[in-house]
KOLTIPA-307842 format. One line per field, with one value per residue (C-alpha): x, z, y. Coordinates in steps of 0.25 Angstrom, whole numbers, plus 5000, padded with zeros to 4 digits. Layout:
<votors>
east = [X,...]
up = [Z,...]
north = [Y,...]
</votors>
This chain:
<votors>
east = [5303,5316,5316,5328,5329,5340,5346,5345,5338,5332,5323,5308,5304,5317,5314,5323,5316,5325,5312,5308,5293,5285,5277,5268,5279,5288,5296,5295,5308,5307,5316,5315,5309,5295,5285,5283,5274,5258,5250,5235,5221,5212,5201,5188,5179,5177,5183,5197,5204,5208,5205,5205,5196,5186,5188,5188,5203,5214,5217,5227,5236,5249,5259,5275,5287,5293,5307,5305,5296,5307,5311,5309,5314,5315,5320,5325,5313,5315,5325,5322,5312,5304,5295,5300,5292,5300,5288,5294,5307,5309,5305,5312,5312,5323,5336,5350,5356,5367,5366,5378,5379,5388,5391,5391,5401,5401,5406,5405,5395,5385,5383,5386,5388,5400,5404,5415,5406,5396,5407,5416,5402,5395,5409,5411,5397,5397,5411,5411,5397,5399,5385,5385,5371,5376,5390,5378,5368,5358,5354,5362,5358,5364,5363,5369,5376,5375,5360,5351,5336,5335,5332,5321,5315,5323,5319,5329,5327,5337,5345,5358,5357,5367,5367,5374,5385,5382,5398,5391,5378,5384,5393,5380,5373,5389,5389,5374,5364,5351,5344,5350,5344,5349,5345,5344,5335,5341,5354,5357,5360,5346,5349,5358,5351,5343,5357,5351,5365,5365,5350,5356,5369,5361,5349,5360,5351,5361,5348,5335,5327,5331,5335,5347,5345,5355,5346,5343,5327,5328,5337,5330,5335,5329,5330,5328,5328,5334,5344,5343,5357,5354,5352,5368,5375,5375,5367,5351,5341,5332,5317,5314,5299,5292,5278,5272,5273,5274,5284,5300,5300,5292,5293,5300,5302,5317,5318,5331,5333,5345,5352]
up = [5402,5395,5387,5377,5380,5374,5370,5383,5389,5402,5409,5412,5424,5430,5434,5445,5450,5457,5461,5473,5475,5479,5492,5502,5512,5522,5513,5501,5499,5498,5493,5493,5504,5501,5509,5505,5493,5495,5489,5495,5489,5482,5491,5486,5500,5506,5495,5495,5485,5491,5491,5504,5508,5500,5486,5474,5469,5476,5470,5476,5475,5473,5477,5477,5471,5460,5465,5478,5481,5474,5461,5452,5436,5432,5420,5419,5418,5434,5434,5422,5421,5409,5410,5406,5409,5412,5406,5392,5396,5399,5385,5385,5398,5397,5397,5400,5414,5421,5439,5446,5462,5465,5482,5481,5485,5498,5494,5505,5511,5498,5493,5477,5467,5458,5443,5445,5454,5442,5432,5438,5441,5428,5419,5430,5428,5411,5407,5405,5398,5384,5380,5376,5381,5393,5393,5391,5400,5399,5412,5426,5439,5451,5464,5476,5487,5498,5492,5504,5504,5512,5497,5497,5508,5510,5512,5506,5508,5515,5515,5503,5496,5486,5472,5458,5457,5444,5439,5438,5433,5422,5420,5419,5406,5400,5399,5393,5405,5403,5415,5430,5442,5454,5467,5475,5477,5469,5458,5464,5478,5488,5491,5480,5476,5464,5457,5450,5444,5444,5436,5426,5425,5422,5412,5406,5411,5410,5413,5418,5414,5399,5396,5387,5374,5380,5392,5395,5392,5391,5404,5417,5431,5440,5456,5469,5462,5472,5467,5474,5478,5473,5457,5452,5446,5431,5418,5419,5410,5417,5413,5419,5422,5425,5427,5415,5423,5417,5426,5428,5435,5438,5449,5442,5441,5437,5432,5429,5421,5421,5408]
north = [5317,5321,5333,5341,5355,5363,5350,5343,5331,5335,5327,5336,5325,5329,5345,5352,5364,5374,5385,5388,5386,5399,5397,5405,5401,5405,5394,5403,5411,5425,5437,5452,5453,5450,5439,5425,5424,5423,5411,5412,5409,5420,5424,5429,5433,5419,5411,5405,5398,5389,5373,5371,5383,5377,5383,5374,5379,5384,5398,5405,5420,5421,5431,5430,5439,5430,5436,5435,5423,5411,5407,5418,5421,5433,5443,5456,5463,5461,5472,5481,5492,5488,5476,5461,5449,5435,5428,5436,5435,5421,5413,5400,5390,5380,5383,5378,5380,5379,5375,5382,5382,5393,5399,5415,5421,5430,5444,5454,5449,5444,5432,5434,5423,5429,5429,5417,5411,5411,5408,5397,5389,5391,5386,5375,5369,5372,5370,5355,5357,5349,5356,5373,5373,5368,5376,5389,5386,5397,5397,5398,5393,5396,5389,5396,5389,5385,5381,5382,5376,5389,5395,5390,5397,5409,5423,5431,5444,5454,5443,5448,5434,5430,5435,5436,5446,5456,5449,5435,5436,5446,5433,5425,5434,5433,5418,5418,5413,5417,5411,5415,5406,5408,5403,5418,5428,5437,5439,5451,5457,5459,5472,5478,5492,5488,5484,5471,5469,5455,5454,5466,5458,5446,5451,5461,5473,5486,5497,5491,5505,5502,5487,5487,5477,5467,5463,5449,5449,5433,5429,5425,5427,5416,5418,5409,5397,5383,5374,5362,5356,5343,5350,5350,5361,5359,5360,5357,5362,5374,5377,5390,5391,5403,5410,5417,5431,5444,5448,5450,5436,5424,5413,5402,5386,5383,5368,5363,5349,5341,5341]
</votors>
């Protein structure tokens, strides 16, 4: 089925999902130093629901962290003091992006993916763009290398993964991305002493007790996605799904479309 969206043809039969499932696992990945998540059936004295244990349905619980337990989108209500919900920050679901594969750099000892890095990839994969939509992509997705399937399973805590330096991902709000989806844990440092500077840099947050006017209340940073190595670097059409939550993220089903 081909659709237009902004312009485009994209083919809707055709989806590439770069989430990461949520399961009751060991294969699950894990961050911030939490256990896997918990999918069980309801119990009610001898009942169980659950088809096999004889009940009609099978009705289960669910417990996970949406930032630690896989693909998460989140908004800057994750970091400020008064309450925002992505399910009211997050209004419009298609969106032009861009794919860049980038190695981050090792800087006494971190693993930090820097302003040029950011820079020199983003012109190189938009400047022979004939489009402005495509030159202007308003999402940016970046796919760290060397691109383990280890990813998909990894439990990251105490472990200093890469991150975004404060440099690029001010760089990032300066050329107009309004989606961020990155294939770590985290745009920031684990352990960093509740800096956040990368999520400030990012949603333009200069005070989290009292948001200043310029914040970015409709941008969306989305975390622990995979970027199969067999999707290429370049333009696609993303449709970022989320959960209806009233809450500062929401697990989240990436879906990029070739242009």
């Amino acid at each position: 089925m081909i659709a237009k969206i902004n312009n485009f043809q994209i083919d809707l039969s055709k989806p590439i999902d770069i989430s990461i499932p949520l399961t009751n696992t060991d294969e699950n990945p894990i961050a911030w130093y939490i256990e896997k998540p918990e999918i069980e059936p309801v119990k009610f004295g001898d009942w169980i629901g659950k088809v096999s244990e004889g009940s009609s349905t099978n009705f289960n619980n669910i417990f996970f962290n949406p930032h630690g337990h896989g693909t998460h989108t989140e908004c800057l209500g994750h970091i400020t003091r008064e309450f925002y919900s992505i399910n009211q920050c997050l209004k419009q679901f298609f969106f032009t992006a861009e794919l860049v594969s980038i190695e981050p750099e090792n800087i006494n000892g971190d693993l930090i993916i820097t302003k040029n890095q950011i820079e020199s990839s983003f012109v190189i994969s938009t400047q022979e763009k004939s489009h402005d939509k495509l030159q202007n992509p308003e999402a940016l997705i970046i796919r760290t290398v060397p691109n383990l399937e280890l990813k998909k399973h990894k439990n990251y805590s105490n472990t200093n993964p890469a991150y975004l330096s404060e440099q690029a991902a001010n760089y990032i709000r300066e050329i107009g991305i309004q989606h961020l989806l990155i294939d770590l844990p985290s745009v920031d440092r684990e352990e960093d002493e509740g800096k956040l500077l990368s999520h400030k840099a990012f949603w333009n947050v200069k005070d989290v007790n009292n948001l200043n006017n310029d914040a970015r209340l409709n941008c969306t940073i989305t975390e622990m996605i995979y970027v199969d190595d067999a999707i290429q670097d370049g333009s696609y059409i993303l449709n970022l799904q989320i959960a209806s939550f009233e809450n500062d993220a929401s697990p989240s089903k990436p879906i990029l479309y070739k242009i």
